[in-house]
PDB file with SEQRES, HELIX, SHEET and CRYST1 records, atoms N, CA, C and O in Angstrom:
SEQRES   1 A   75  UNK UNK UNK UNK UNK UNK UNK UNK UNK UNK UNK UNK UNK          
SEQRES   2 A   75  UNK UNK UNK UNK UNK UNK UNK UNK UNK UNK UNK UNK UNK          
SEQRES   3 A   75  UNK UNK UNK UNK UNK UNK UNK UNK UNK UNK UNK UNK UNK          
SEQRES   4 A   75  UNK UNK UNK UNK UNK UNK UNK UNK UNK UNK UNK UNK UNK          
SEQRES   5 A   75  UNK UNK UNK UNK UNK UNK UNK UNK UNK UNK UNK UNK UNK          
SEQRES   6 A   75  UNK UNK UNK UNK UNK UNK UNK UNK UNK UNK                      
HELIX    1 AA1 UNK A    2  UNK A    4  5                                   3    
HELIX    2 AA2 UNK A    9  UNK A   12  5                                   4    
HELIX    3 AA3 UNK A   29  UNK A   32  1                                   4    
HELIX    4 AA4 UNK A   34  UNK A   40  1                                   7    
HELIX    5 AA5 UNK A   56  UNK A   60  1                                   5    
HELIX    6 AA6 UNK A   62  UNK A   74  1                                  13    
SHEET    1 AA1 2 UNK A  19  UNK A  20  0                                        
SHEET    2 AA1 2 UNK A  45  UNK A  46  1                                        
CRYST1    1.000    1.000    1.000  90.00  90.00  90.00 P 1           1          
ATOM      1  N   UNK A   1     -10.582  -7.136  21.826  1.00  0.00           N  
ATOM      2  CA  UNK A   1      -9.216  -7.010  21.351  1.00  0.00           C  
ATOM      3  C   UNK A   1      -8.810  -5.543  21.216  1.00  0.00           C  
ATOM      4  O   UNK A   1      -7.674  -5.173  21.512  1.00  0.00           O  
ATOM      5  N   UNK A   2     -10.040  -4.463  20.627  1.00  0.00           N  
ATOM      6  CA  UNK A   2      -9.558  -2.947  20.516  1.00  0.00           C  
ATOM      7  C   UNK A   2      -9.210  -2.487  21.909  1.00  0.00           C  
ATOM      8  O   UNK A   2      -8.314  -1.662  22.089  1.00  0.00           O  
ATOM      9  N   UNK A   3     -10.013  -3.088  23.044  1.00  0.00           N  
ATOM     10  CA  UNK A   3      -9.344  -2.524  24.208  1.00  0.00           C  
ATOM     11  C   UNK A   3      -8.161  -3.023  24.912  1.00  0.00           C  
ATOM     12  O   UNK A   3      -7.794  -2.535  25.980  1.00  0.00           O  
ATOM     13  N   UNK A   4      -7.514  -4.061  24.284  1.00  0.00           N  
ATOM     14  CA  UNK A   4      -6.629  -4.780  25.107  1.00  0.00           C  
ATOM     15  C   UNK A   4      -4.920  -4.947  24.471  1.00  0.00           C  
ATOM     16  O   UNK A   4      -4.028  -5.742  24.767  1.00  0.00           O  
ATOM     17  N   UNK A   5      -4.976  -3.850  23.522  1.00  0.00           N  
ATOM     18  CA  UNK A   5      -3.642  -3.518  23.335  1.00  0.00           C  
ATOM     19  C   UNK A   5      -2.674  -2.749  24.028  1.00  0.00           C  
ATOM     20  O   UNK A   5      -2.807  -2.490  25.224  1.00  0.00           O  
ATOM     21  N   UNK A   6      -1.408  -2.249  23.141  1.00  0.00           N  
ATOM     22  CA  UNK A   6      -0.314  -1.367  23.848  1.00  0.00           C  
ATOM     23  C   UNK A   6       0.443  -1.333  22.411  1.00  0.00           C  
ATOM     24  O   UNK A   6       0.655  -2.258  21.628  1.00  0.00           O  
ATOM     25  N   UNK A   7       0.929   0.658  22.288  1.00  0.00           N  
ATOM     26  CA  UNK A   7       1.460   0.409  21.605  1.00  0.00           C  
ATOM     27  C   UNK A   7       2.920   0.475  21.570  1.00  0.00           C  
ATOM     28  O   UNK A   7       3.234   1.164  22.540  1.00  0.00           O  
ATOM     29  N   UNK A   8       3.954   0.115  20.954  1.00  0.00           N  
ATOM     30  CA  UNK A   8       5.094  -0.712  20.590  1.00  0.00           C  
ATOM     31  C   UNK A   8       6.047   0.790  20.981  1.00  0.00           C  
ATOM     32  O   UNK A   8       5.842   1.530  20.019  1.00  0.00           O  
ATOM     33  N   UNK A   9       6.856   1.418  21.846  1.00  0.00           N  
ATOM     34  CA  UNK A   9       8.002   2.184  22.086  1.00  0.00           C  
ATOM     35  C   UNK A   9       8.292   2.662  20.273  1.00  0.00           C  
ATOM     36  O   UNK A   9       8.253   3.814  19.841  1.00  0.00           O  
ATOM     37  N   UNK A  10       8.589   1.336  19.425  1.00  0.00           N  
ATOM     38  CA  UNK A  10       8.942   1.864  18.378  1.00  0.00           C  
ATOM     39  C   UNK A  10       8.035   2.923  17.425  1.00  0.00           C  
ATOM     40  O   UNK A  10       8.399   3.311  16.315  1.00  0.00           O  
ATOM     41  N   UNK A  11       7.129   3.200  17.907  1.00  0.00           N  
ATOM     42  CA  UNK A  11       6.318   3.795  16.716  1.00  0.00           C  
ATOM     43  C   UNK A  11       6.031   5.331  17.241  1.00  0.00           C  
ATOM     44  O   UNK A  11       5.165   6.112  16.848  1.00  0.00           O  
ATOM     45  N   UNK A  12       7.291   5.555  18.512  1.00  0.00           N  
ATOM     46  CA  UNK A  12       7.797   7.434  18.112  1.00  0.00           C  
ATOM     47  C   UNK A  12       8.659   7.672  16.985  1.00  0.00           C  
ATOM     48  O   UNK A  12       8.979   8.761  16.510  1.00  0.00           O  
ATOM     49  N   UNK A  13       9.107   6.140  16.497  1.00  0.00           N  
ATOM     50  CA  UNK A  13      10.532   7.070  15.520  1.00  0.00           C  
ATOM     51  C   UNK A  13       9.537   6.578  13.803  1.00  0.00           C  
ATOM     52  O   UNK A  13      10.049   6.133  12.776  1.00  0.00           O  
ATOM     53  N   UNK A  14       8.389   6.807  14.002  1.00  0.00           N  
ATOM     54  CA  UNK A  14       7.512   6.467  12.790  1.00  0.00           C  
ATOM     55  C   UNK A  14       7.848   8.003  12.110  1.00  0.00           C  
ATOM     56  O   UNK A  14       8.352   8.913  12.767  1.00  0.00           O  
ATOM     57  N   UNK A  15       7.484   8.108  10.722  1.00  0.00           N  
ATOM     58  CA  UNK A  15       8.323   9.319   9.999  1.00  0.00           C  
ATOM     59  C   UNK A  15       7.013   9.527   8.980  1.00  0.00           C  
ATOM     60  O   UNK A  15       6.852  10.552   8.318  1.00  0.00           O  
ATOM     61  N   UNK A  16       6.266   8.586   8.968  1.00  0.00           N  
ATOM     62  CA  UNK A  16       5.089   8.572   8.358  1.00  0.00           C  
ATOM     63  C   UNK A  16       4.088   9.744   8.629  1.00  0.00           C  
ATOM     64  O   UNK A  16       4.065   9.842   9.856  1.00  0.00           O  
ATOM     65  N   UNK A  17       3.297  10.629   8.121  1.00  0.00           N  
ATOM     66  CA  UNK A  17       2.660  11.358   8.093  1.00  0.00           C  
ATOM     67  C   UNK A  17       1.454  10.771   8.360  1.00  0.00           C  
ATOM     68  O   UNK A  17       0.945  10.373   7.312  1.00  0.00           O  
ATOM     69  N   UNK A  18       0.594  10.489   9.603  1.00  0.00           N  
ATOM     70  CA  UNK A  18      -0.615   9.686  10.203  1.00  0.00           C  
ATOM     71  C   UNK A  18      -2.211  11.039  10.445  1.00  0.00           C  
ATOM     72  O   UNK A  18      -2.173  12.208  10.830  1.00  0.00           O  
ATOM     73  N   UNK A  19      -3.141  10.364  10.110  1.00  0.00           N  
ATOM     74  CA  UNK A  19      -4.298  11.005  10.248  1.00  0.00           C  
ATOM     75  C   UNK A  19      -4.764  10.357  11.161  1.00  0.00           C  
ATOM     76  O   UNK A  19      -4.561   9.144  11.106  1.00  0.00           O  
ATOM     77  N   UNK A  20      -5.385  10.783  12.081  1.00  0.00           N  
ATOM     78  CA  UNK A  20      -6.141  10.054  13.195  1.00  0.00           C  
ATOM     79  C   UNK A  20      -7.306  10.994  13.045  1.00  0.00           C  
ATOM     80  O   UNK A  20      -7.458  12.206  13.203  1.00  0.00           O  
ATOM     81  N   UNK A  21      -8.260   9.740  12.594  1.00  0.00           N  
ATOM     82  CA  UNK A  21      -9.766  10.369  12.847  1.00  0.00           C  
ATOM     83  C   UNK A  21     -10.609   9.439  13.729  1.00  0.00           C  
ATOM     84  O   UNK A  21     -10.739   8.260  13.399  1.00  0.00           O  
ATOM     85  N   UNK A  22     -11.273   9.993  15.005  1.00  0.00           N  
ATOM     86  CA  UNK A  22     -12.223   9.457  15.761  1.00  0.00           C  
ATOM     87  C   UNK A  22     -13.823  10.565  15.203  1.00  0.00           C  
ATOM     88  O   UNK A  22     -13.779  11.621  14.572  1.00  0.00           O  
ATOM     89  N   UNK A  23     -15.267   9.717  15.800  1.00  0.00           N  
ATOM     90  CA  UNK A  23     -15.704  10.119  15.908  1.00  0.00           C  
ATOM     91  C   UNK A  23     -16.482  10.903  16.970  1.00  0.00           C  
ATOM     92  O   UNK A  23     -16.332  10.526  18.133  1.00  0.00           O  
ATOM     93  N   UNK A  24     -17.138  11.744  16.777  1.00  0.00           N  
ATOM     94  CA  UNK A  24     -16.997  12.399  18.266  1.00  0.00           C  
ATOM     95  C   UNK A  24     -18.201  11.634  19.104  1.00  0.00           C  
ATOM     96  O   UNK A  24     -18.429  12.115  20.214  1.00  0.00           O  
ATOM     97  N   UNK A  25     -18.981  10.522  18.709  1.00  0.00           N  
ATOM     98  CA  UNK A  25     -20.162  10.079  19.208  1.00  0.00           C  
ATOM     99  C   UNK A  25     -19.475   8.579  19.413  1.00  0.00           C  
ATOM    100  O   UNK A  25     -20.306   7.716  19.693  1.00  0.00           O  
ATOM    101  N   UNK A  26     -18.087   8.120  19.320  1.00  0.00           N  
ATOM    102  CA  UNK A  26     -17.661   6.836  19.548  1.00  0.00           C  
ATOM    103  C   UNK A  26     -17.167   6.501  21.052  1.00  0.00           C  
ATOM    104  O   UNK A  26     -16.767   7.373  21.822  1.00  0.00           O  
ATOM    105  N   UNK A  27     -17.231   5.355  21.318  1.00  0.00           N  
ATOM    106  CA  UNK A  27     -16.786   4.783  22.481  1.00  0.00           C  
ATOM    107  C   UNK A  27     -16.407   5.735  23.040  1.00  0.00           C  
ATOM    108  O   UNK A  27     -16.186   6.622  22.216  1.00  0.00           O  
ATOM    109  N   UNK A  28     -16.114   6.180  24.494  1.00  0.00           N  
ATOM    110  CA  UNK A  28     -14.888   7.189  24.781  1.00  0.00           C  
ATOM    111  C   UNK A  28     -13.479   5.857  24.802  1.00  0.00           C  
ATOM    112  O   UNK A  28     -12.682   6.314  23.983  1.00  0.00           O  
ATOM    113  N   UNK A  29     -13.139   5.095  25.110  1.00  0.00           N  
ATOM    114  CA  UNK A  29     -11.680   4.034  24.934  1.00  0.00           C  
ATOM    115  C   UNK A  29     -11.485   4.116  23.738  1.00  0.00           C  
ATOM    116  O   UNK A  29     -10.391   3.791  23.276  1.00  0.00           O  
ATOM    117  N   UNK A  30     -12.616   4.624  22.853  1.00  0.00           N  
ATOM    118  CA  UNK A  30     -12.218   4.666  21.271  1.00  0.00           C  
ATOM    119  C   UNK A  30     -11.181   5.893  20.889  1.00  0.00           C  
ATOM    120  O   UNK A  30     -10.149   6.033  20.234  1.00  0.00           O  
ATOM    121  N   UNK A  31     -12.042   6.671  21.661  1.00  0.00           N  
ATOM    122  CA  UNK A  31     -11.583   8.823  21.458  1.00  0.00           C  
ATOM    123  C   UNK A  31      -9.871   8.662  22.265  1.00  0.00           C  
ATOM    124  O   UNK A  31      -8.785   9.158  21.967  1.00  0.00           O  
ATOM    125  N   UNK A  32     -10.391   7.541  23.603  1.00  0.00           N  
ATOM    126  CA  UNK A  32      -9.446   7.720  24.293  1.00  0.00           C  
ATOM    127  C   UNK A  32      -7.355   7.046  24.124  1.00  0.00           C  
ATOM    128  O   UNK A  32      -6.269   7.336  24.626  1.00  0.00           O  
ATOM    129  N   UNK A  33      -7.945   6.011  23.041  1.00  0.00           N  
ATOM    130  CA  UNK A  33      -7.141   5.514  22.019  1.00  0.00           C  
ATOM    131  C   UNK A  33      -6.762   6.350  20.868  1.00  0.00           C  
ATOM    132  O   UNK A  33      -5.758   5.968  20.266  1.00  0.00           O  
ATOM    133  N   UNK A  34      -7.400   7.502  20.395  1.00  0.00           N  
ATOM    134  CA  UNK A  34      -6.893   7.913  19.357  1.00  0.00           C  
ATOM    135  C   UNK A  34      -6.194   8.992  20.388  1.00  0.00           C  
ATOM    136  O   UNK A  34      -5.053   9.129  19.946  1.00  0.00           O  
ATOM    137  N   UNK A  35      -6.291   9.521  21.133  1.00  0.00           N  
ATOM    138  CA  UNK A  35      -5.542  10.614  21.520  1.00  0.00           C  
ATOM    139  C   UNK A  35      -3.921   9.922  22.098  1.00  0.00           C  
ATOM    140  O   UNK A  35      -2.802  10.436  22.091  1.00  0.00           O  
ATOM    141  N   UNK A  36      -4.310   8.802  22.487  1.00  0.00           N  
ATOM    142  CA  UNK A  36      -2.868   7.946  23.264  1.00  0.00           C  
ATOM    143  C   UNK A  36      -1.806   8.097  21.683  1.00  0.00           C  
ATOM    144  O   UNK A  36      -0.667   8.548  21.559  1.00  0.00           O  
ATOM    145  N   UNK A  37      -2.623   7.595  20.796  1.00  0.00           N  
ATOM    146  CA  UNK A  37      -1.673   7.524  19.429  1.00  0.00           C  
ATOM    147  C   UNK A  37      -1.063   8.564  18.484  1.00  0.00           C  
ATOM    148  O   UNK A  37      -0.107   8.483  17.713  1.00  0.00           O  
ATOM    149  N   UNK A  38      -2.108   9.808  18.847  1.00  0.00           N  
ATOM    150  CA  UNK A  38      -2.000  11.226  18.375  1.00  0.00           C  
ATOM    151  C   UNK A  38      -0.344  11.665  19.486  1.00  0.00           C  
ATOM    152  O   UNK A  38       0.666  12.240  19.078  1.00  0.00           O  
ATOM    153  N   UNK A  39      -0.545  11.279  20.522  1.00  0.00           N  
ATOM    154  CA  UNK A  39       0.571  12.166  21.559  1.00  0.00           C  
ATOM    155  C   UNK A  39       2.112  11.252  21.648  1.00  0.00           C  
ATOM    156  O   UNK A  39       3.203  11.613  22.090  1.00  0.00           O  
ATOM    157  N   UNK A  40       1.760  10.176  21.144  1.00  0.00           N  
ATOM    158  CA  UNK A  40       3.005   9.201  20.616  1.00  0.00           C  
ATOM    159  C   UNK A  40       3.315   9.650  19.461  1.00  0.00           C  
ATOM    160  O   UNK A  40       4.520   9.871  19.339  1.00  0.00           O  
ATOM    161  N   UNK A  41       2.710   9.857  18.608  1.00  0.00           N  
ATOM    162  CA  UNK A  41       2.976  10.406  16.849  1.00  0.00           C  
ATOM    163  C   UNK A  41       3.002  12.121  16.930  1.00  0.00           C  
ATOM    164  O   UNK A  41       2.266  12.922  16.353  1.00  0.00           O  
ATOM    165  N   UNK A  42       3.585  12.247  17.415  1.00  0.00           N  
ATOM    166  CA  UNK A  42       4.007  14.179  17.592  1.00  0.00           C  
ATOM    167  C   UNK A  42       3.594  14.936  16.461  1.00  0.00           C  
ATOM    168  O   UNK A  42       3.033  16.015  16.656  1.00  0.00           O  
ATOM    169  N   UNK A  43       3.837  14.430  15.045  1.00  0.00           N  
ATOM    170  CA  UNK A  43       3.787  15.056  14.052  1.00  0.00           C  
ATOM    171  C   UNK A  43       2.369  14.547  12.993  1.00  0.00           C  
ATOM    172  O   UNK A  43       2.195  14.686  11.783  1.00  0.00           O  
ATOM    173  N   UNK A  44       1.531  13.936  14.042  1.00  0.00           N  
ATOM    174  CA  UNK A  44       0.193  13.313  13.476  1.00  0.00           C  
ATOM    175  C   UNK A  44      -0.938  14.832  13.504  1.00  0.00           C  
ATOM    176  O   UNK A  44      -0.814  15.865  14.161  1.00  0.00           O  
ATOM    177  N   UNK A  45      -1.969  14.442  12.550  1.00  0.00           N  
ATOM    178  CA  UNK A  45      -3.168  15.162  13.215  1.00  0.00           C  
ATOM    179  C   UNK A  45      -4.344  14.449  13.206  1.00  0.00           C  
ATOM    180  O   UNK A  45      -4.773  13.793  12.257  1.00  0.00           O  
ATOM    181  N   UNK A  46      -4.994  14.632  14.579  1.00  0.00           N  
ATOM    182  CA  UNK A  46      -6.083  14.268  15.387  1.00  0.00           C  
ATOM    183  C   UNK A  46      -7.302  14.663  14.620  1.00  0.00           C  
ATOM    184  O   UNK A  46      -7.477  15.809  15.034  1.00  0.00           O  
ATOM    185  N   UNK A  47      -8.143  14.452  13.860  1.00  0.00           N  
ATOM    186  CA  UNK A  47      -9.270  15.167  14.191  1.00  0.00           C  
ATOM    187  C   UNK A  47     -10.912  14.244  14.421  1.00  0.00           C  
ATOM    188  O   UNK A  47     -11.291  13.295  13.735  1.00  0.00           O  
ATOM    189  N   UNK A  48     -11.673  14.902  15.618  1.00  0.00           N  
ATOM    190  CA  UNK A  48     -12.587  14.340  16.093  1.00  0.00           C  
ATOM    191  C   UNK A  48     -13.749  15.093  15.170  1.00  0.00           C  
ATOM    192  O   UNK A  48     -13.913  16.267  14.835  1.00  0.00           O  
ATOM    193  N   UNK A  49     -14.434  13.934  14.933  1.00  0.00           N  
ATOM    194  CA  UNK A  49     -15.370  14.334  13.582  1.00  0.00           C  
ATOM    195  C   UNK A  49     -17.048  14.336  14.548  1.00  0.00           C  
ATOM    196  O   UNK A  49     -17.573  13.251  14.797  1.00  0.00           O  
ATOM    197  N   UNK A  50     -17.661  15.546  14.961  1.00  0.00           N  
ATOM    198  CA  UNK A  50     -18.718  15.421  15.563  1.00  0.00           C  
ATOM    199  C   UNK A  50     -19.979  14.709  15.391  1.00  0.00           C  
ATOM    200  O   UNK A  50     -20.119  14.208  14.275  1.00  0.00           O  
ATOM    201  N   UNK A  51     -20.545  14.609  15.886  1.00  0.00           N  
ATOM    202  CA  UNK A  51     -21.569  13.574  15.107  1.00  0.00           C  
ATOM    203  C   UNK A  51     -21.344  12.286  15.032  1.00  0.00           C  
ATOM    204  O   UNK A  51     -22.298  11.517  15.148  1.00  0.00           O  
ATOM    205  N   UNK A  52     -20.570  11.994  14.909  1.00  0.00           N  
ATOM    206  CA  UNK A  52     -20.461  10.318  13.707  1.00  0.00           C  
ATOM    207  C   UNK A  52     -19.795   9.508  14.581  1.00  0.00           C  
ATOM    208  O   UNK A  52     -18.721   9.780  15.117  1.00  0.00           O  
ATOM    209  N   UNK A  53     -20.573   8.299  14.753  1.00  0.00           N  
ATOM    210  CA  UNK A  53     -20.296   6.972  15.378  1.00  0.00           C  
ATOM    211  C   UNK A  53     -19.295   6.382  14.975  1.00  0.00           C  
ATOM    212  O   UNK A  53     -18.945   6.874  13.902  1.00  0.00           O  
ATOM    213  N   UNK A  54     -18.245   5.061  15.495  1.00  0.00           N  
ATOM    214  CA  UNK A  54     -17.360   4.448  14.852  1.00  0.00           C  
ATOM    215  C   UNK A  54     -17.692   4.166  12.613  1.00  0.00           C  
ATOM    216  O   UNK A  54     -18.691   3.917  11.938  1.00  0.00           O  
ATOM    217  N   UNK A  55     -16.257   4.398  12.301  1.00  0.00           N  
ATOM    218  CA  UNK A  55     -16.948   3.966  10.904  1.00  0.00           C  
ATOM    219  C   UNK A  55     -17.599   4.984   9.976  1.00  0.00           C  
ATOM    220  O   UNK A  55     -17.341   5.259   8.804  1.00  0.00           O  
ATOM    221  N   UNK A  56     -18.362   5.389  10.676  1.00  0.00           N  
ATOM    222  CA  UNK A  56     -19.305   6.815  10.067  1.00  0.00           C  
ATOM    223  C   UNK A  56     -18.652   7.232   8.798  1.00  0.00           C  
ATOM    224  O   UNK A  56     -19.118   7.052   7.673  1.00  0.00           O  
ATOM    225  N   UNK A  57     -17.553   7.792   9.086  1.00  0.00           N  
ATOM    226  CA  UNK A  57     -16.665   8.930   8.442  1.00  0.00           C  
ATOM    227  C   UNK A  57     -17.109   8.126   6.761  1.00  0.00           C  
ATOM    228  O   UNK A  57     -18.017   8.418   5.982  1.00  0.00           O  
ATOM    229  N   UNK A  58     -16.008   7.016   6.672  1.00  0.00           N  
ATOM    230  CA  UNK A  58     -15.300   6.318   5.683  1.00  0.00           C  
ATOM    231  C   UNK A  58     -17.046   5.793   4.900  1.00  0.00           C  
ATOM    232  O   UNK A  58     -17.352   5.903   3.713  1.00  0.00           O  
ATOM    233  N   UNK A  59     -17.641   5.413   5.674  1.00  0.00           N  
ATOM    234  CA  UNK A  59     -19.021   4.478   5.380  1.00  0.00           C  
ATOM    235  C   UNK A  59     -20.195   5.254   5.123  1.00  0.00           C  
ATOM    236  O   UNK A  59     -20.703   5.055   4.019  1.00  0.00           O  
ATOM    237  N   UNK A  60     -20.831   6.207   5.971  1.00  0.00           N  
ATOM    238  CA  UNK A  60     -21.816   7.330   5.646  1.00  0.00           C  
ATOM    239  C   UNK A  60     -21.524   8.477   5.150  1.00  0.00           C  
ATOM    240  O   UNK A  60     -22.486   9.229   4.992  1.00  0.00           O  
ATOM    241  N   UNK A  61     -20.090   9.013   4.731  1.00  0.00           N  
ATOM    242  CA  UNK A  61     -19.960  10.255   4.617  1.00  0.00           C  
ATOM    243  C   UNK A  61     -18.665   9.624   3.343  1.00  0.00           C  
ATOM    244  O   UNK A  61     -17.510  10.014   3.516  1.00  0.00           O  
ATOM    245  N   UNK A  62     -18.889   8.912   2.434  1.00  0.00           N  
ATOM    246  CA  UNK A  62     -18.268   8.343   1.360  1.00  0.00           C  
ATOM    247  C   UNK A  62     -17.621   9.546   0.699  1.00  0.00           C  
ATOM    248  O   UNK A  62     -16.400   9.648   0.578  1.00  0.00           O  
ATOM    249  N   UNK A  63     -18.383  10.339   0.331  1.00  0.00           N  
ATOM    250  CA  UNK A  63     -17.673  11.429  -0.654  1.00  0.00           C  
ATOM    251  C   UNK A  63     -16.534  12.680   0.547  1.00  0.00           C  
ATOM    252  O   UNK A  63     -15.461  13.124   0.138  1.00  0.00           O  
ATOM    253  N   UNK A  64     -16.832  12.857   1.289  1.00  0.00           N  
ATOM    254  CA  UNK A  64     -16.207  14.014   2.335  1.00  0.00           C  
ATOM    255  C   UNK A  64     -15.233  12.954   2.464  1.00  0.00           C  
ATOM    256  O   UNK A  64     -14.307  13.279   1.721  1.00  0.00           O  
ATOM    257  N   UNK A  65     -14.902  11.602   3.153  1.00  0.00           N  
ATOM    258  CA  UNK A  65     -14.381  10.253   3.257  1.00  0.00           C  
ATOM    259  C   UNK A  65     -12.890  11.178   2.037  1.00  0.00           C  
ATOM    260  O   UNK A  65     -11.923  11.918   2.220  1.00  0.00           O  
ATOM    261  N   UNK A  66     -13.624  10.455   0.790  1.00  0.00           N  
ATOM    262  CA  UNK A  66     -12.973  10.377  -0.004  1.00  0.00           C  
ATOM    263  C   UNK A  66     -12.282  11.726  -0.661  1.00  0.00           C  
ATOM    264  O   UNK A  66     -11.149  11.729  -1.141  1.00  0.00           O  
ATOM    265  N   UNK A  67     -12.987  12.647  -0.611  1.00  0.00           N  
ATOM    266  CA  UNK A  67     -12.532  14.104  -0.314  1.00  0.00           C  
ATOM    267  C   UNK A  67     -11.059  14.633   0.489  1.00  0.00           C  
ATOM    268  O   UNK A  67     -10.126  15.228  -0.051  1.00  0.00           O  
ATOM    269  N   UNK A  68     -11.150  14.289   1.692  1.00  0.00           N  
ATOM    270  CA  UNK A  68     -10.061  14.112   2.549  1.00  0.00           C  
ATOM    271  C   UNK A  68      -8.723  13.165   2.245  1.00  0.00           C  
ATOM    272  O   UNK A  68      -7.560  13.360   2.597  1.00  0.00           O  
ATOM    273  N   UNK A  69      -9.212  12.224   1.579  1.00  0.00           N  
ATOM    274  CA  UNK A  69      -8.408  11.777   1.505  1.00  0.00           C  
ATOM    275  C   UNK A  69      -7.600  12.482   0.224  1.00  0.00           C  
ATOM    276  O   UNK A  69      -6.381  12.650   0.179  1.00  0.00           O  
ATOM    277  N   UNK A  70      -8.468  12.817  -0.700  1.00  0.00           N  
ATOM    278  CA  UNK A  70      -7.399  13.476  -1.918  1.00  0.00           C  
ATOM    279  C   UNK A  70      -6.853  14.481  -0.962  1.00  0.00           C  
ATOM    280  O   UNK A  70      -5.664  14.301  -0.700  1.00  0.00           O  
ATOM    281  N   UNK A  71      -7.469  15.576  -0.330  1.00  0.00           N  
ATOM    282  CA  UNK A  71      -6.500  16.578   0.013  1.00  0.00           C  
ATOM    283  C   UNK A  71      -5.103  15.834   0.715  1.00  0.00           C  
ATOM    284  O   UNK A  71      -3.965  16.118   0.341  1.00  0.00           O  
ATOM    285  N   UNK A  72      -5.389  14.888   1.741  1.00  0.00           N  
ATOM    286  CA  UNK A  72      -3.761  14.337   2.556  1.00  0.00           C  
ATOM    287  C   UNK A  72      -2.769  13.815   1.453  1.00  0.00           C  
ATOM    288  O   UNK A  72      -1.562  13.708   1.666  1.00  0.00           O  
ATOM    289  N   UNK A  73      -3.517  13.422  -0.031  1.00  0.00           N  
ATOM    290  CA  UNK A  73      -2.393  12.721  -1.214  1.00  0.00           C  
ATOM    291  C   UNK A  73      -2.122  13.971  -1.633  1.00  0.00           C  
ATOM    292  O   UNK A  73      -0.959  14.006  -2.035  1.00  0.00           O  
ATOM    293  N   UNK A  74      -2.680  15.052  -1.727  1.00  0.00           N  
ATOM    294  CA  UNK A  74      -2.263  15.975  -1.938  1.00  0.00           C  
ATOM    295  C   UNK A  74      -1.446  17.269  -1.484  1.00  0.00           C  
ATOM    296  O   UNK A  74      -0.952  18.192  -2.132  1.00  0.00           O  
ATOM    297  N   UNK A  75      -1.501  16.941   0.064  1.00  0.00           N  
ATOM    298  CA  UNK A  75      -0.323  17.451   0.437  1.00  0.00           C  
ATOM    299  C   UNK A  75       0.904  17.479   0.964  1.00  0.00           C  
ATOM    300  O   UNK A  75       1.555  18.524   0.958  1.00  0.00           O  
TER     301      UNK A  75                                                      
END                                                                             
């Protein structure tokens, strides 16, 4: 199903402030999906997290995870 989407025309006029994190050891259709969504969302940021398999981030790296996330509520 992750490979067999498309996304929706409507979600250039998204106004939402989006984080896109891949890891840099995931699928490439994975890497290659976050960049399709990064270049539709103009005002997103991308970042490829080295090392870390799908999941990684949020699941093995709990505190940095959660770290990040205060800084984006925070700015």
């Amino acid at each position: 199903a992750n490979s067999l989407y498309s996304l929706k025309e409507s979600i250039k006029s998204c106004s939402a402030k989006v984080y896109i994190f891949v890891g840099g050891k995931e699928n490439k259709a994975m890497q290659k999906s976050a960049k399709i969504i990064h270049q539709a969302l103009q005002e997103s940021v991308l970042q490829v997290l080295p090392g870390l398999y799908h999941g990684e981030f949020s699941i093995n790296q709990g505190m940095d995870y959660a770290n990040k996330i205060r800084e984006m509520i925070e700015d």
